[in-house]
C-alpha positions as CSV (number, residue, x, y, z in Angstrom):
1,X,0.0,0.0,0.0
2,X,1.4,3.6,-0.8
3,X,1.5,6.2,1.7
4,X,3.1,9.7,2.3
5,X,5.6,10.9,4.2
6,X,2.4,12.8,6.1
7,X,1.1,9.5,6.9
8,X,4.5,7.8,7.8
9,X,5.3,10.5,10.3
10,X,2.3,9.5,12.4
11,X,2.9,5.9,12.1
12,X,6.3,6.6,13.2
13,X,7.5,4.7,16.6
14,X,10.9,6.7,16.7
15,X,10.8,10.5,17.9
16,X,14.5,10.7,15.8
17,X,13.0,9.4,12.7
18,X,9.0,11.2,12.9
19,X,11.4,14.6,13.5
20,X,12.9,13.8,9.7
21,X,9.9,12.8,8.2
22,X,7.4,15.7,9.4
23,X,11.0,18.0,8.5
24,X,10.3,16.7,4.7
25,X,6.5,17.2,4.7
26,X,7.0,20.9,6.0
27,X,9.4,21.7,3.5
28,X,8.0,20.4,0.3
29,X,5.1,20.5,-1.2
30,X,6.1,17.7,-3.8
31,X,6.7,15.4,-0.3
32,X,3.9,16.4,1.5
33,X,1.3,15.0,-1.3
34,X,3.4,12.5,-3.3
35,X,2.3,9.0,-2.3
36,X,4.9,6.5,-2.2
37,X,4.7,2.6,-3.3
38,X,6.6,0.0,-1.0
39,X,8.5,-2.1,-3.4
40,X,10.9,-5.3,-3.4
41,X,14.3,-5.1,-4.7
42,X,16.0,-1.7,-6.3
43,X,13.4,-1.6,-9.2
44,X,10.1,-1.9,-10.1
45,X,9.3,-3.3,-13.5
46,X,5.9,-3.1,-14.8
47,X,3.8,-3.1,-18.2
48,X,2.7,-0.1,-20.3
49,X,-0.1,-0.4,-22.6
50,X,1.8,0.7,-26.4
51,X,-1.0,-0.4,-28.8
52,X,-4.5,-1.9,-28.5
53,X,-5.5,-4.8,-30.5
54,X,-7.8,-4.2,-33.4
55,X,-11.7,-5.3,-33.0
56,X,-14.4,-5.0,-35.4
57,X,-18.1,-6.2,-36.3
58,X,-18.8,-9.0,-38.2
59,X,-21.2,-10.9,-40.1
60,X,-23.2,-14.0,-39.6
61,X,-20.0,-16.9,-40.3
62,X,-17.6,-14.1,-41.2
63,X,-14.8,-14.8,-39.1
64,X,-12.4,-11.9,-36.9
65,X,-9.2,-10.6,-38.1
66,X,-7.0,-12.0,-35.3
67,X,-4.8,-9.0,-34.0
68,X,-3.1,-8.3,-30.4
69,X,-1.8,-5.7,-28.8
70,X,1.6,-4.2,-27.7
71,X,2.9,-4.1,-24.5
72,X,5.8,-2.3,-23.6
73,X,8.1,-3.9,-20.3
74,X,8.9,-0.5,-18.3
75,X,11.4,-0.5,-14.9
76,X,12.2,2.4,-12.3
77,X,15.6,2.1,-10.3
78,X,15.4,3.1,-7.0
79,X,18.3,5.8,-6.4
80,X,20.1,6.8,-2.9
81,X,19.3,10.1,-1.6
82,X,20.9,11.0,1.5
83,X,23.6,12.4,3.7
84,X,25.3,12.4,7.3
85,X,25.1,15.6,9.5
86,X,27.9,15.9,12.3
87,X,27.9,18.0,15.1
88,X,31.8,18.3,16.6
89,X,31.7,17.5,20.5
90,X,33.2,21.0,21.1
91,X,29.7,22.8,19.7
92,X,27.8,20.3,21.9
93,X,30.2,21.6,24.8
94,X,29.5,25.2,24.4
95,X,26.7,25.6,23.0
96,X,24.0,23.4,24.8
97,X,22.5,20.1,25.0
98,X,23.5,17.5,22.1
99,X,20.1,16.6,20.8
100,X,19.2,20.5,20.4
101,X,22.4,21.0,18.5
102,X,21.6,17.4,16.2
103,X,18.1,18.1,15.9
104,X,19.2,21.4,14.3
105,X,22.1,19.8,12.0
106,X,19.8,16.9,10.8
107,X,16.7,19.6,10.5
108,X,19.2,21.3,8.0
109,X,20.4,18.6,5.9
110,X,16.7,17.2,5.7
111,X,15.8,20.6,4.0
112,X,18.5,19.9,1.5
113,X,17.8,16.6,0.9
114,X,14.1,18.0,0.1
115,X,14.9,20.4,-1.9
116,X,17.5,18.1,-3.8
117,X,14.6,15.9,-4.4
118,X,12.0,18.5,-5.4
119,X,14.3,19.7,-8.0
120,X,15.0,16.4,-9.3
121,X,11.6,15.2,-9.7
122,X,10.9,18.0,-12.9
123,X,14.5,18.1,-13.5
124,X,16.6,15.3,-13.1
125,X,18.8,13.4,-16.1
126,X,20.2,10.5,-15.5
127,X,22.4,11.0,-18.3
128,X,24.0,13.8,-16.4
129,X,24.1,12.8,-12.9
130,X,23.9,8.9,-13.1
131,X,22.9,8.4,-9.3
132,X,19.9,10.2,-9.5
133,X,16.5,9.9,-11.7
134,X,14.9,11.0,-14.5
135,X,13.1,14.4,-13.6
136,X,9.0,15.6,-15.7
137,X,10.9,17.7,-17.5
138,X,12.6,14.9,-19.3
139,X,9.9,12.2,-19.3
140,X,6.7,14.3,-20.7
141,X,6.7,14.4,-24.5
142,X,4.3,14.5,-27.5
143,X,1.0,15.6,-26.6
144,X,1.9,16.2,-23.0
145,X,3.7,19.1,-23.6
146,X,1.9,22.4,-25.1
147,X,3.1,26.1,-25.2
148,X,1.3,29.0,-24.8
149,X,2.3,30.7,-28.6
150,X,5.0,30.5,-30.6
151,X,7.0,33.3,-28.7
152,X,5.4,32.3,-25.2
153,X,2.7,34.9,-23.8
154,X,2.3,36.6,-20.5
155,X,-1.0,36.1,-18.0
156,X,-1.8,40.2,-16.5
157,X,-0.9,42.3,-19.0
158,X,-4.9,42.9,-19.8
159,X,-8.2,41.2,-20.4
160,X,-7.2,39.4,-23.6
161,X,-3.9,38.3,-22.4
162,X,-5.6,36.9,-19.1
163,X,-8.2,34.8,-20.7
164,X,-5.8,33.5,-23.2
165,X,-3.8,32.2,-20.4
166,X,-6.5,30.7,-18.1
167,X,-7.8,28.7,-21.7
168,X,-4.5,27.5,-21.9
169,X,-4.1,26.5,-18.1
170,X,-7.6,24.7,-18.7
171,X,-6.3,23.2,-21.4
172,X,-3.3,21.9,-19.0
173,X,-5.3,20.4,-16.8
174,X,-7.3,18.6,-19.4
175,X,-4.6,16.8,-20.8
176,X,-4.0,15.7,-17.0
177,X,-7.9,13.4,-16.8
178,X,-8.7,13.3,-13.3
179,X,-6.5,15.6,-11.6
180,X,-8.8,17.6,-9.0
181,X,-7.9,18.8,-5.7
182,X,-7.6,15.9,-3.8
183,X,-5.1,13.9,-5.8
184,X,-2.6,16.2,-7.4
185,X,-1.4,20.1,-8.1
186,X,-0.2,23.2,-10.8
187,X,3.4,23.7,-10.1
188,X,4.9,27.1,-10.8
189,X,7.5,29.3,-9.8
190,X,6.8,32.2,-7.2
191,X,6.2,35.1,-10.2
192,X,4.2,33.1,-12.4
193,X,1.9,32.5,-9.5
194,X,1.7,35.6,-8.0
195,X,0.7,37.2,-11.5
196,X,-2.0,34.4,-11.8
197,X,-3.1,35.8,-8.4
198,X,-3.6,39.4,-9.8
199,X,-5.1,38.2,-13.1
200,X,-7.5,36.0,-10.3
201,X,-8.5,38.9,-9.2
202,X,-10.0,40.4,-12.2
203,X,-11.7,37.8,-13.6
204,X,-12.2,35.0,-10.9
205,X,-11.6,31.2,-10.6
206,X,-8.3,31.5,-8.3
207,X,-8.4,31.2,-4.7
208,X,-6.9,31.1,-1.5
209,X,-7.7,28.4,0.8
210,X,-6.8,26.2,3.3
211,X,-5.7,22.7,2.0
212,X,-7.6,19.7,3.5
213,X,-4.8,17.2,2.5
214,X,-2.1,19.5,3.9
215,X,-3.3,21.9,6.0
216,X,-1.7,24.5,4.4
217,X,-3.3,28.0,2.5
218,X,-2.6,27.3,-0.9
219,X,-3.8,29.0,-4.4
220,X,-5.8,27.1,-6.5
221,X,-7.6,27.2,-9.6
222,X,-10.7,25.8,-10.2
223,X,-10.0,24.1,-6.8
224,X,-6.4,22.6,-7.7
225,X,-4.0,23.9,-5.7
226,X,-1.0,26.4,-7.8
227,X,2.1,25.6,-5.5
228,X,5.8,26.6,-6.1
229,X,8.6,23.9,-5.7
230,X,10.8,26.6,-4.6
231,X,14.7,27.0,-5.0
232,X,18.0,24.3,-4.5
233,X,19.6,24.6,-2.0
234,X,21.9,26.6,-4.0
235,X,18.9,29.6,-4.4
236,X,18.3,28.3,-7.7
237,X,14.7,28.8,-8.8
238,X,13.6,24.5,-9.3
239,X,11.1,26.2,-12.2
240,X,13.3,29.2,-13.1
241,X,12.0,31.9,-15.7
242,X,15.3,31.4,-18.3
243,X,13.4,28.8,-20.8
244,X,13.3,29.7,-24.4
245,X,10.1,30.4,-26.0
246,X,10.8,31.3,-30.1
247,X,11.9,35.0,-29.5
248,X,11.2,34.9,-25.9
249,X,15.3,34.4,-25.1
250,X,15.8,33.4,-21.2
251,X,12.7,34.5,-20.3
252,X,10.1,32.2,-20.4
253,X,8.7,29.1,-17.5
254,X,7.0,26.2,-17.0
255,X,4.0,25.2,-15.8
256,X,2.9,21.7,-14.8
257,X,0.0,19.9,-13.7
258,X,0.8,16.2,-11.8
259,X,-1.8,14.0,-11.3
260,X,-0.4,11.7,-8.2
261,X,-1.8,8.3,-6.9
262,X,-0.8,4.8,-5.2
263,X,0.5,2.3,-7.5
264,X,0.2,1.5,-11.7
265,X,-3.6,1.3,-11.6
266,X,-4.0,4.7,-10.7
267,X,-2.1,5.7,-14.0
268,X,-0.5,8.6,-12.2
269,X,2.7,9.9,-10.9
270,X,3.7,7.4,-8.0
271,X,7.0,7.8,-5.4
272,X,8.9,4.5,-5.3
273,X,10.8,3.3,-1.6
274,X,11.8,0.2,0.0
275,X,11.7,1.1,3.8
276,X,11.2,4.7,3.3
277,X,12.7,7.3,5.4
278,X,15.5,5.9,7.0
279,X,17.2,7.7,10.2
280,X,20.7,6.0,11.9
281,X,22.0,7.4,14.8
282,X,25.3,6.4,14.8
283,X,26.5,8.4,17.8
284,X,29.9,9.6,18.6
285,X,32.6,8.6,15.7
286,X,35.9,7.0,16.0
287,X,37.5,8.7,13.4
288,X,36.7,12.2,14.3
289,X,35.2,13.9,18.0
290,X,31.9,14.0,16.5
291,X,28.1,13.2,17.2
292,X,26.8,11.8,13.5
293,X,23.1,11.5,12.5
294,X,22.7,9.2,9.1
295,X,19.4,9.9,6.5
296,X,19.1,8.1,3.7
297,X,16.1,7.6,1.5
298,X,16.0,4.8,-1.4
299,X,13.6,6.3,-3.5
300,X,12.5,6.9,-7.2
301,X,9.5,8.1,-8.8
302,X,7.2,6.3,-11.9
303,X,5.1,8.1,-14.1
304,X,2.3,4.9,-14.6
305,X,0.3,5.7,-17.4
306,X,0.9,8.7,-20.8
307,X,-1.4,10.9,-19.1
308,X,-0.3,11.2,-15.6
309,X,1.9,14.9,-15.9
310,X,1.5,17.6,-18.2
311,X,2.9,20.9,-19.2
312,X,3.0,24.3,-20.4
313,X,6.0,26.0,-21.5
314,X,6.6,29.9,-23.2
315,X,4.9,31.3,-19.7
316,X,6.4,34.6,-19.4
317,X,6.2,37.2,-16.4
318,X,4.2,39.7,-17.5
C-alpha cells in the first residue's frame, strides 16, 4: 500500500525518525502529497499499454481478423538520496544540549535533501548525474507538452492576455484526466503565481484556501491547488524563468499539472521506496570527536500511465 511521508510521520514509533519525516513534509510541497509505493528489490518493473489490438463487427459466419496488442516492459531504479550531519563535541560543549544542537544539523540537511529531491523530480537526467533519476521535464513528450504561442505569452498584462492564459491553463489540466484537488497540483514558480493571483482577481476562478490534504493556505484554480517547488539549495529557482520560448530568449517558464496516486492502476505519478525514510544514529565517531546523525532515503519516482503529468512551457512574467 502507498502512503506519504504525512502518513509515515504518524505511524512513526521513533521520535528521531517522525522529526525527519514531518521535517520533509514541512518543507516540500512535492513530499507532502506525493504518495509512495513500498517495493521489493532496487526496481520496479511493470507493463505499459503501447497499442491496442484491433476489433471490429462482423457478419453471420464471417470470421475476426486475429490481432493483439503491444505491450511495452517499463522499470524504475530506486536511487540513494541521502547524507550524514555531524555535530563536533566542542559545539555540543559550548553551545548546549547535544540533541538541540543534532536536531538542528539533521533539521538542516533534511531541508536539503528535500529540496534536492524536489528539483530532481521535474529536472533530473540521469544521463547527467547517473545516481539520480529522471526528472518531468525529461519524461513528458508528444501531446503532454503544449506552449502558450509561438514566442510564449504573458498572463496580466490585460483582459485578452488573461483569458488567453486561463484557456491554456484549462487546457493543461485537461490533458491531465482526473486531476482535482484531492489527488494532485499546478506547479509554478513564485512570479508566475503571483501574476496568476492578480489576473484572479480580475476575472475569478483563483483562490486562497486552506488545504484539507495538507493543511496549508494554498492558491488554486478551479480548486487545484498552484504551489511553487521553490529553489535548491543553491537559491536556484527549481522552475526558473530562463526557458526559451521562439523569440522569448531566457525568459520564459513552466507550468505543470501532476496527477499523483498509489500504485500502476492509478495511471498517475507514484514515489517509489523500499523502507522509506530511514534515520541512523550512529553516535559519537571514532575517526573524528563527532556526534553523527545518518538519513538516507531509497527512492524513485514512476510516471504509470501517458497521461499522468503535463505541461506548459513559453509562460512569461508579464
Amino acid at each position: 500500500m502507498a502512503i506519504t511521508l504525512v502518513e509515515a510521520a504518524k505511524l512513526s514509533q521513533s521520535y528521531l525518525q517522525k522529526g525527519v519525516l514531518e521535517t520533509f513534509v514541512q518543507t516540500s510541497p512535492i513530499l507532502d502529497r506525493l504518495p509512495f509505493m513500498e517495493i521489493q528489490g532496487n526496481a520496479y518493473a511493470y507493463n505499459e499499454e503501447g497499442t491496442l489490438p484491433g476489433v471490429a463487427f462482423r457478419a453471420v459466419n464471417a470470421a475476426y481478423a486475429e490481432s493483439t496488442g503491444t505491450v511495452n516492459q517499463k522499470s524504475e531504479s530506486l536511487k540513494i538520496l541521502g547524507g550524514d550531519a555531524d555535530v563536533d563535541k566542542f559545539i555540543v560543549q559550548t553551545r548546549g544540549d547535544v540533541n538541540d544542537q543534532r536536531a538542528v544539523q539533521t533539521a538542516l540537511k533534511v531541508k536539503a535533501a528535500s529540496y534536492l529531491f524536489q528539483d530532481t523530480f521535474f529536472n533530473g537526467d540521469s544521463a547527467v548525474a547517473v545516481d539520480s533519476f529522471d526528472g518531468l521535464k525529461k519524461r513528458l513528450i508528444g501531446g503532454q507538452v503544449i506552449a502558450t504561442g509561438t514566442n510564449g505569452a504573458g498572463i496580466n498584462a490585460d483582459d485578452l492576455t488573461r483569458g488567453a492564459f486561463f484557456d491554456k491553463l484549462d487546457e493543461l489540466v485537461s490533458l491531465v484526466p482526473g486531476l482535482d484537488g484531492t489527488n494532485g497540483a499546478i506547479y509554478a514558480n513564485t512570479a508566475v503565481i503571483g501574476k496568476i493571483k492578480s489576473a484572479g482577481r480580475r476575472i475569478g476562478g483563483v483562490e486562497i484556501v486552506k488545504e484539507d490534504m495538507t493543511g496549508k493556505r494554498v492558491v488554486t484554480w478551479n480548486g487545484i491547488p498552484i504551489l511553487d517547488p521553490g529553489s535548491t539549495a543553491a537559491g536556484v529557482q527549481i522552475l526558473p524563468q530562463t526557458e526559451t520560448q521562439g523569440t522569448a530568449a531566457g525568459t520564459a517558464a513552466s507550468v505543470y499539472a501532476v496527477r499523483f496516486g498509489g500504485g500502476e492502476g492509478d495511471q498517475a505519478v507514484t514515489g517509489l521506496t523500499n523502507g522509506g525514510v530511514q534515520v541512523y544514529d550512529l553516535g559519537e565517531l571514532e575517526t573524528k570527536p563527532a556526534y553523527r546523525t545518518r538519513i538516507e532515503f531509497y527512492t524513485g519516482v514512476a510516471v504509470f500511465g501517458g497521461k499522468a503529468a503535463a505541461r506548459l512551457t513559453g509562460v512569461l512574467n508579464g
